[in-house]
C-alpha positions as MATLAB code, in Angstrom:
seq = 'XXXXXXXXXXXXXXXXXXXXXXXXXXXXXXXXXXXXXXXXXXXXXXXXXXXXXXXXXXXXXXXXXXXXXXXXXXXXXXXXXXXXXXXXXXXXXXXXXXXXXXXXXXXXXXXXXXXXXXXXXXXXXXXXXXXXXXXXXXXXXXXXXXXXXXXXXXXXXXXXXXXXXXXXXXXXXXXXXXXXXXXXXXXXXXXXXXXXXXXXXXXXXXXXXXXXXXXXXXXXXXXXXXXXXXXXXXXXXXXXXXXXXXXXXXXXXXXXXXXXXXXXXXXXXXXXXXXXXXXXXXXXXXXXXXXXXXXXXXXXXXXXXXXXXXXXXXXXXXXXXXXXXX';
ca = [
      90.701  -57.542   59.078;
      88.297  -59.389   56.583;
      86.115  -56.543   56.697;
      89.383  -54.275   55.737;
      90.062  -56.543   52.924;
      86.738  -56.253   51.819;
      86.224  -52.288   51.554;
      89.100  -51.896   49.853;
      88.783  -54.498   47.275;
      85.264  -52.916   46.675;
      87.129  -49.535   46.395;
      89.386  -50.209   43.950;
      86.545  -52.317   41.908;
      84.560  -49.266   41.956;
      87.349  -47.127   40.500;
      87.560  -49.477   37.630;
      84.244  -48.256   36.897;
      82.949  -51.817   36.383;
      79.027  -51.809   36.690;
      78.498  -55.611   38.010;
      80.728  -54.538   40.300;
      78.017  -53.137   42.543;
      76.769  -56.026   43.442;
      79.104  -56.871   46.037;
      77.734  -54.744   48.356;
      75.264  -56.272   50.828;
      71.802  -56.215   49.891;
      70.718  -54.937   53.141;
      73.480  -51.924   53.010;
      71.824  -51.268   49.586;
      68.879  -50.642   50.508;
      69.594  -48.538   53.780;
      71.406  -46.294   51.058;
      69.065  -46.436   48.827;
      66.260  -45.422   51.582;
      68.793  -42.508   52.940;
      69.208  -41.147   49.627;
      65.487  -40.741   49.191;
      64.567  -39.343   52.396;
      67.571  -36.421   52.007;
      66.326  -35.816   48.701;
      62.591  -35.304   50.090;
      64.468  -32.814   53.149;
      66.262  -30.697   50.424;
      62.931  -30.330   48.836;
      60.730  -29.438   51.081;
      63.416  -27.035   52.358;
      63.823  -25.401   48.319;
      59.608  -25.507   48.766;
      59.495  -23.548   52.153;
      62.342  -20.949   50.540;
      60.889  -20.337   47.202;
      59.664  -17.022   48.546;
      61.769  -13.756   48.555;
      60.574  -12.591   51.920;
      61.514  -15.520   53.834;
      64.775  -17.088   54.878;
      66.464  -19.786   56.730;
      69.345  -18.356   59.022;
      72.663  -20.343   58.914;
      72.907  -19.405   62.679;
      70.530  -21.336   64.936;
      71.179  -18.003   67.785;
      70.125  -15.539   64.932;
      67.913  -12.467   66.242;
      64.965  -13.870   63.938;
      64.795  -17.183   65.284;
      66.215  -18.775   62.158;
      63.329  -17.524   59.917;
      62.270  -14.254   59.175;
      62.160  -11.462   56.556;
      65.323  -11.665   54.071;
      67.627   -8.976   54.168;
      67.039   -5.593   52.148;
      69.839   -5.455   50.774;
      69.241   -9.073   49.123;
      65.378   -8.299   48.481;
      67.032   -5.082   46.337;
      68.848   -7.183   44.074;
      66.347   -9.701   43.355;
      63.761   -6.563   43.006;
      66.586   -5.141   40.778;
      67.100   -8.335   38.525;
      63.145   -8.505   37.819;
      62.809   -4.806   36.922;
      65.775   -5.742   34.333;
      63.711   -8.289   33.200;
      60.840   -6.333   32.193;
      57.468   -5.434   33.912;
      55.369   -3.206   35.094;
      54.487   -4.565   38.152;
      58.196   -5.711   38.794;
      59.180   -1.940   38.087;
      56.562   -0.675   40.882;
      57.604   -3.374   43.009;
      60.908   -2.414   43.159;
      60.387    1.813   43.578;
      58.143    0.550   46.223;
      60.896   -1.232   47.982;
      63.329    1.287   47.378;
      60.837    3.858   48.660;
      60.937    2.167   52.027;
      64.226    1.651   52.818;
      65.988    4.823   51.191;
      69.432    4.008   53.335;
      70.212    0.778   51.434;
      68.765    1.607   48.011;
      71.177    4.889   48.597;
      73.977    2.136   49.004;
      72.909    0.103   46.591;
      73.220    2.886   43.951;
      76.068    3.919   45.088;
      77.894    0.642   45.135;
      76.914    0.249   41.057;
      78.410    3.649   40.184;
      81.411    3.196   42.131;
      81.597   -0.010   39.870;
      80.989    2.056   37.173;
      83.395    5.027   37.643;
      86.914    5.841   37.948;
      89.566    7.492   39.468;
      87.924   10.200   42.855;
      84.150    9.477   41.320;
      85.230    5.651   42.039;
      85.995    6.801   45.153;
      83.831    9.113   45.834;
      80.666    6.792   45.589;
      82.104    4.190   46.821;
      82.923    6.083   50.776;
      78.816    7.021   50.444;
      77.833    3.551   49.978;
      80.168    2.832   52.666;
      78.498    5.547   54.718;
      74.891    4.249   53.943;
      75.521    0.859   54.420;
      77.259    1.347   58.131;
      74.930    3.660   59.328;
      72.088    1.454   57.849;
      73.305   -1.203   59.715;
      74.198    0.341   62.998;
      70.747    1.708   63.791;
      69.350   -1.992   63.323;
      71.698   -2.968   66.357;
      71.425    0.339   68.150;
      67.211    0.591   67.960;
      66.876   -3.314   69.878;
      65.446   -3.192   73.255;
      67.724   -4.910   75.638;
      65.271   -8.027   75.986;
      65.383   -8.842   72.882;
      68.092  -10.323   70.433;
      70.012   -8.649   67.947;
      69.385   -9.435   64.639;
      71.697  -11.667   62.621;
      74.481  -11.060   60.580;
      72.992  -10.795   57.151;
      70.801   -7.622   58.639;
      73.403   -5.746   60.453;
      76.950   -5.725   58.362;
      79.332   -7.995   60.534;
      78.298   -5.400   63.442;
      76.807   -7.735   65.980;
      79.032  -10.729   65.523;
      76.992  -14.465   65.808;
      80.251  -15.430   68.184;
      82.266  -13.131   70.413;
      85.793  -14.204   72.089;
      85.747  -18.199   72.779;
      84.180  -18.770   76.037;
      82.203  -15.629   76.124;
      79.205  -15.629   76.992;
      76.587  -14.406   74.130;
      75.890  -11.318   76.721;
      79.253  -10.099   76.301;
      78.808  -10.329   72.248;
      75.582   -8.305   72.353;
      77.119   -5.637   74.602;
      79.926   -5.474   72.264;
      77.550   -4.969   69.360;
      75.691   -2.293   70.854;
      78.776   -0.552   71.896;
      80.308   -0.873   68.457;
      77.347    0.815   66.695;
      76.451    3.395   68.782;
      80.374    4.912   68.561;
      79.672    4.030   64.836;
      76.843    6.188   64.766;
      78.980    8.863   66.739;
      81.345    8.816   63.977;
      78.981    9.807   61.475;
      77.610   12.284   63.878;
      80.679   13.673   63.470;
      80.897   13.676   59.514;
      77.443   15.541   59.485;
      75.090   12.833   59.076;
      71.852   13.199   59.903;
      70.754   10.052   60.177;
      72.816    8.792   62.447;
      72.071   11.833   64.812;
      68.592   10.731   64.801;
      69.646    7.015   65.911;
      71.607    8.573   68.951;
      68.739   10.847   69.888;
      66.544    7.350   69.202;
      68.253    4.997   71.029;
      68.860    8.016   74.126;
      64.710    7.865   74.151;
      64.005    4.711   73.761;
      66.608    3.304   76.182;
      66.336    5.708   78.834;
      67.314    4.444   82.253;
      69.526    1.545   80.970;
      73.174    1.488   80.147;
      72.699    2.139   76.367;
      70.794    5.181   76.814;
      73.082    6.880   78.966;
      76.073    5.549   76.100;
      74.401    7.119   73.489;
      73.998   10.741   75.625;
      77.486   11.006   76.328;
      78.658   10.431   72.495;
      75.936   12.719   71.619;
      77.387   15.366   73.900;
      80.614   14.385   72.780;
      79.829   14.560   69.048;
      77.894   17.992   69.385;
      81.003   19.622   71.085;
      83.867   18.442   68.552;
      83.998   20.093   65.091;
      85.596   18.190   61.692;
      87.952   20.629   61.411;
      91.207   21.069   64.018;
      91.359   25.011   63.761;
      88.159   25.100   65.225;
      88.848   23.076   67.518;
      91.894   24.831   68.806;
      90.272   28.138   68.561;
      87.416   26.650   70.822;
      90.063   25.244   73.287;
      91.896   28.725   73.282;
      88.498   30.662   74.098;
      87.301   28.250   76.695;
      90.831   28.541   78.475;
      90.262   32.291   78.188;
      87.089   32.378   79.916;
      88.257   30.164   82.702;
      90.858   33.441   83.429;
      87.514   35.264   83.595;
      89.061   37.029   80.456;
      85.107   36.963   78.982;
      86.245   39.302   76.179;
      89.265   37.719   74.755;
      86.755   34.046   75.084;
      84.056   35.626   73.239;
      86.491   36.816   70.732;
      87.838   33.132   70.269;
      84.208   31.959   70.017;
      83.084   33.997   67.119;
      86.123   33.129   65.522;
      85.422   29.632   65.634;
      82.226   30.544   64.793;
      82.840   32.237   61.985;
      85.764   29.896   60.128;
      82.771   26.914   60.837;
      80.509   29.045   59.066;
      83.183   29.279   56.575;
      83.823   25.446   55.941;
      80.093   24.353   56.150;
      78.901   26.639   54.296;
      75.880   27.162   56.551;
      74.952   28.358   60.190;
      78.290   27.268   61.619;
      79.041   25.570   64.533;
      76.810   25.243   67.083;
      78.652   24.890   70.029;
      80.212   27.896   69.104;
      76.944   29.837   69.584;
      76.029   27.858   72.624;
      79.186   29.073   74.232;
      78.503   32.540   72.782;
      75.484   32.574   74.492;
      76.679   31.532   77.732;
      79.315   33.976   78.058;
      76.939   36.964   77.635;
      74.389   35.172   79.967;
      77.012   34.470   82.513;
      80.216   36.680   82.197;
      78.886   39.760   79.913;
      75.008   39.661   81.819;
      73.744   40.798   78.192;
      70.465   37.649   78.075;
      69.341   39.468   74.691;
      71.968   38.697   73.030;
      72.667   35.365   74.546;
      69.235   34.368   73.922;
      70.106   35.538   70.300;
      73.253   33.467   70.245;
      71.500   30.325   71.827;
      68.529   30.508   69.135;
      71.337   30.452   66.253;
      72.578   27.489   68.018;
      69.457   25.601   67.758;
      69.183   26.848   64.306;
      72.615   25.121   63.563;
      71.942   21.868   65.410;
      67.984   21.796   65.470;
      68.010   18.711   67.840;
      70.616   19.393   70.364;
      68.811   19.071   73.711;
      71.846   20.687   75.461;
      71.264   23.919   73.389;
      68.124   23.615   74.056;
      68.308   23.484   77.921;
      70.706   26.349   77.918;
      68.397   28.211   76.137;
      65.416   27.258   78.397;
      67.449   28.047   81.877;
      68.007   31.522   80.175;
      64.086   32.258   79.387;
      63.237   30.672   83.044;
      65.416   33.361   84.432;
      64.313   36.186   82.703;
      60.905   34.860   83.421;
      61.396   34.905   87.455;
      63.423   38.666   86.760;
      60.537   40.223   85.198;
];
């Protein structure tokens, strides 16, 4: 109780802002403040010493994927690169095409983040859903590239895709399945919008995980992704002709099939579909017995969807059976 008494008569003393007032505090409680003071202070400066860089950073997450230090985020190093350039500089101009050279996703997002700043109205818009697009497919193929023995990377590198705690109580297993399942269905969904890139990070993480749960994940949304089109009438017309050719009715299927072929062609204002063509191909190979102009079909398939493995085993089961005919 004296003690009590004591505190808060030096409380109140202190808010009278009265300077001899300090001296009621114990000497020896002085000086252990005193002493804690100056150690902090030599901790938060040898901590603003060891950060001073831009390519190094202290993670606020002691689980992070780098270990707690590592290489600051790109999207971070673009700004800085970005200020310094504004500043004036040769070097600090060539620095930053340089950076932006290396990682074209985010300097694509970056750019378009400013102009949808910038703009108004659909241009708003409009560059503001591709930054969205670069950023999450940016992001996705960081998580979706990671070897299962190792750990993800932390949250500053990956967009809030791999989360630095799951559901209370999980176990940090469950979080890092979660994230890998999360951006490989991300990376399907831009499959789907016609990106490239994320096509490659399927076909990537289908190579480079082969024989392990992720690899297998990322062939069936592949498959998946390669046999949906954008656009619903297509989609019905491909339902309609694959129903067909189930009745064995192979020439009201191959009518559907160039129909969807042709309103894809239409709409994307290239080769078209290419699952279109695939099935094309295999009903003259199976149904119509015509392998010149399946093989025809299946090549325009390939030519719509250059890396689609399924296409391309199609089209090598047709040449391995004309091979063993002739």
């Amino acid at each position: 109780e004296p003690l009590a008494r004591q505190t808060r008569s030096r409380t109140y003393l202190l808010h009278q802002n009265r300077p001899s007032d300090v001296s009621i505090m114990p000497r020896k409680g002085f000086v252990l403040l005193m002493l804690v003071s100056v150690a902090s202070a030599f901790q938060l400066f040898g901590q603003k010493k060891k950060c001073s860089g831009v390519t190094t950073r202290r993670s606020a997450h002691s689980d992070a994927g780098i270990g707690g230090n590592g290489p600051m985020p790109v999207e971070i190093a673009l700004r800085i690169a970005k200020q310094r350039a504004k500043d004036g500089g040769e070097a600090a101009v060539a620095d930053l095409q340089k950076l932006e050279l290396e990682n074209p996703e985010q300097a694509l997002a970056a750019v378009a983040s400013e102009r949808a700043l910038d703009a108004k109205g659909f241009e708003s818009w409009k560059w503001g859903r591709l930054a969205e697009e670069a950023q999450r497919v940016s992001s996705a193929l960081k998580v979706a590239g990671v070897p299962l023995d190792a750990t993800l990377p932390s949250d500053a590198h990956v967009g809030a895709l791999n989360p630095s705690k799951g559901k209370p109580g999980a176990p940090k297993r469950e979080a890092e399945w979660r994230a890998r399942s999360r951006a490989l269905s991300e990376l399907q969904y831009w499959t789907l919008r016609g990106n490239r890139k994320a096509e490659a990070g399927l076909l990537l993480a289908v190579r480079s995980h082969a024989g392990n749960w992720v690899g297998a994940a990322a062939d069936q949304l592949l498959r998946q992704a390669w046999g949906v089109h954008a656009d619903a009438g297509v989609n019905s017309l491909m339902q309609r002709a694959r129903d067909a050719l189930k009745k064995k009715d192979a020439a009201s299927a191959l009518e559907g099939f160039e129909a969807a072929a042709g309103r894809s062609r239409e709409l994307d204002e290239g080769s078209g579909f290419a699952d279109a063509h695939r099935w094309i191909g295999l009903t003259f190979h199976r149904a119509l017995d015509d392998p010149t102009a399946a093989r025809a079909a299946l090549e325009e398939a390939l030519d719509a969807s250059p890396h689609n493995y399924v296409v391309m085993m199609d089209l090598g089961k047709l040449l391995a059976a004309r091979a063993t005919t002739a």
